[in-house]
Legacy VTK file of the C-alpha trace (Angstrom):
# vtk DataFile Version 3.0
C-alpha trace
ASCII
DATASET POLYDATA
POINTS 169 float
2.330 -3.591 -21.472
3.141 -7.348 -19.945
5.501 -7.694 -23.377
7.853 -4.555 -22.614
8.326 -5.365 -18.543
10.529 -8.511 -17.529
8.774 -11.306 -16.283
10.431 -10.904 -12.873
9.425 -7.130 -12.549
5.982 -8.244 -13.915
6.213 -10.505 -10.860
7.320 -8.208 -8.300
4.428 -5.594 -9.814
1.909 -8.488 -9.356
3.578 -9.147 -5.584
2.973 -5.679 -4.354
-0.334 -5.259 -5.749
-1.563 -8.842 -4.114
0.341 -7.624 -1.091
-1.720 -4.470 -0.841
-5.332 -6.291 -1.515
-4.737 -9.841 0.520
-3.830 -7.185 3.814
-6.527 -5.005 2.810
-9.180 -7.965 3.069
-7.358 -9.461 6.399
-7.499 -6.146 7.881
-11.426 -6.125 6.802
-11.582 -3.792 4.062
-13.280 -4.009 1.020
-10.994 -3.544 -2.255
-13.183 -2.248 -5.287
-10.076 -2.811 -8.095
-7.312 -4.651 -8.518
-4.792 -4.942 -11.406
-2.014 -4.856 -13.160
-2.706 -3.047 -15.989
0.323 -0.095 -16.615
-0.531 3.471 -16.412
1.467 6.894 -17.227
2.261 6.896 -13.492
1.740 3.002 -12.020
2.420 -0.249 -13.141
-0.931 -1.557 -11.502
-3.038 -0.526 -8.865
-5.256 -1.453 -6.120
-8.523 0.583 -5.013
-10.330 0.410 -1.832
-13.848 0.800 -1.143
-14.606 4.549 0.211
-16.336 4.486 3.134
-20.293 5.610 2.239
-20.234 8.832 5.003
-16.873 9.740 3.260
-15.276 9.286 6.898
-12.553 7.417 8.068
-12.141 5.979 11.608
-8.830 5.660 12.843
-8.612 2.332 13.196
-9.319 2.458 9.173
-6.502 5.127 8.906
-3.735 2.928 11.097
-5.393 -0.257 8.201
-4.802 2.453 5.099
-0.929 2.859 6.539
-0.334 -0.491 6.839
-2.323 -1.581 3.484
0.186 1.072 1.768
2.999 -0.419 3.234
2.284 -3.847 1.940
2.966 -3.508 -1.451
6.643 -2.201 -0.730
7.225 -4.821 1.809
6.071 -7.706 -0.034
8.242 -7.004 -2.896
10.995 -6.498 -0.521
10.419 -9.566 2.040
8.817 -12.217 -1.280
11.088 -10.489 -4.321
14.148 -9.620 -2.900
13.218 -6.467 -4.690
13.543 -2.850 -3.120
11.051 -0.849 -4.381
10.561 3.182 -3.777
6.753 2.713 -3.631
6.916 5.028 -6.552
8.461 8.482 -7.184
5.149 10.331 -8.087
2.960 12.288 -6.209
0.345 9.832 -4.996
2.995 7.236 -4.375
2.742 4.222 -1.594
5.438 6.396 0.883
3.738 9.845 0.114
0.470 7.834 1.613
1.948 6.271 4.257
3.478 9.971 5.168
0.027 11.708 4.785
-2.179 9.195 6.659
0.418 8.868 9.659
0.358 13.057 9.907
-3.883 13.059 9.567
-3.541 10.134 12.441
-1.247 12.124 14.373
-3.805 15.448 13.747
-6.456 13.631 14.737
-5.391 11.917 17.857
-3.426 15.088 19.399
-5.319 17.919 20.228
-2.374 19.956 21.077
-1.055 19.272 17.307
-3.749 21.683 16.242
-3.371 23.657 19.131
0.201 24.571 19.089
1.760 24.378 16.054
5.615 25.681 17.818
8.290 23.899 16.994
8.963 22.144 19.736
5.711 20.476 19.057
6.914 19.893 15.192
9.658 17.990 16.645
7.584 15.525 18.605
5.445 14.921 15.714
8.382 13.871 13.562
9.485 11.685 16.026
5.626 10.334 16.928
5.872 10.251 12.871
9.115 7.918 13.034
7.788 5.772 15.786
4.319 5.028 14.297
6.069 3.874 11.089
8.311 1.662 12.854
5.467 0.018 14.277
3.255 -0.445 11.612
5.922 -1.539 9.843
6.722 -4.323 11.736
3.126 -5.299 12.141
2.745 -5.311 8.551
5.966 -7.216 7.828
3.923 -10.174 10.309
1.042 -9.906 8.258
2.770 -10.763 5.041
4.830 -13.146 6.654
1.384 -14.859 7.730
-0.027 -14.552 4.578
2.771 -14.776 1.882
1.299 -17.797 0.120
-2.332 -15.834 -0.380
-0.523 -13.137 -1.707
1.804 -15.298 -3.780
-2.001 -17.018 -5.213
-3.446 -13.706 -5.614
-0.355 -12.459 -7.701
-0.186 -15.029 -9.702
-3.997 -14.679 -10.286
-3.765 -11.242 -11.509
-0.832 -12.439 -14.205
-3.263 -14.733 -15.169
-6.257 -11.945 -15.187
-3.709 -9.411 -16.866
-2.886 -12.145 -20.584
-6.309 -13.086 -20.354
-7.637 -9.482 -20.493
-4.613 -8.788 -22.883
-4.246 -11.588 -25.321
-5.998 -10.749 -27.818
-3.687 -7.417 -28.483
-5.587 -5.158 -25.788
-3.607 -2.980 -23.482
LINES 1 170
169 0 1 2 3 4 5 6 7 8 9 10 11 12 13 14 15 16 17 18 19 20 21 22 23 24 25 26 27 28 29 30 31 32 33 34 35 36 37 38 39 40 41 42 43 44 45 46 47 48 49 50 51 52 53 54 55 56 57 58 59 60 61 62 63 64 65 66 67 68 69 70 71 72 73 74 75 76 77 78 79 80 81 82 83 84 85 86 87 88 89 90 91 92 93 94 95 96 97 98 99 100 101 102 103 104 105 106 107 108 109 110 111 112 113 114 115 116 117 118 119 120 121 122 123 124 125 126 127 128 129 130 131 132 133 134 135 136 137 138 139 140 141 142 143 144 145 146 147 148 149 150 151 152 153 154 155 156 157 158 159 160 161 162 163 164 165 166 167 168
């Protein structure tokens, strides 16, 4: 609840969720939620649109990567905060480590092919390089777009005490 988090971690929260949606949108994806409502395992979330053939191309993949990176970034580049992206299963980083490796699967035949471990060894490091580039492409984006993310935050603290004003949660 808005009442038991600081008003700068409430800020940061808001941040890295309008981080994740304003990239989303300028990397022409639909978001279906947004918000800052707490859960057991979030303090807000953001929800894309799934695609209708439940496929994903990969240009939507490398867009999922760097929409999951957003929301750490932000709060690191706009808060001065470090955040972990979360320490539970489903967590920003776990994403960002699962799509890179379904990228990497689906982009390398020989990953499927020959799983030695020579092979394992170039997909870390494939792994390590992909992040480091979508990284700094993502870092750009926010960088171009901090002041839409700083209006969309600050939207969804206004969302979050209208929604919970009158002793909702």
């Amino acid at each position: 609840v808005y009442s038991e988090r600081p008003f700068y971690r409430f800020y940061c929260d808001a941040i890295h969720e309008a981080a994740h949606t304003v990239i989303a949108e300028k990397l022409g994806l639909s978001v279906k939620e947004v918000t800052l409502q707490p859960t057991e395992e979030t303090r807000g979330h953001m929800e894309l649109e799934e695609p209708a053939d439940g496929f994903y191309s990969l240009q939507t993949v490398e867009a999922r990567i760097k929409i999951c990176m957003a929301g750490i970034l932000a709060e690191y580049i706009l808060c001065q905060n470090l955040n972990d992206g979360g320490n539970m299963k489903n967590s920003d980083l776990s994403q960002i480590e699962e799509l890179i490796n379904l990228y990497l699967l689906h982009t390398d035949d020989e990953t499927i092919l020959i799983p030695s471990y020579g092979l394992q060894e170039r997909i870390r490091e494939r792994a390590k390089e992909m992040n480091l580039k979508y990284r700094k492409e993502t870092k750009e984006l926010i960088l171009q777009h901090q002041e839409e993310i700083k209006n969309k935050a600050n939207e969804l603290i206004r969302n979050y005490k209208e929604e919970n004003k009158h002793g909702g949660s």
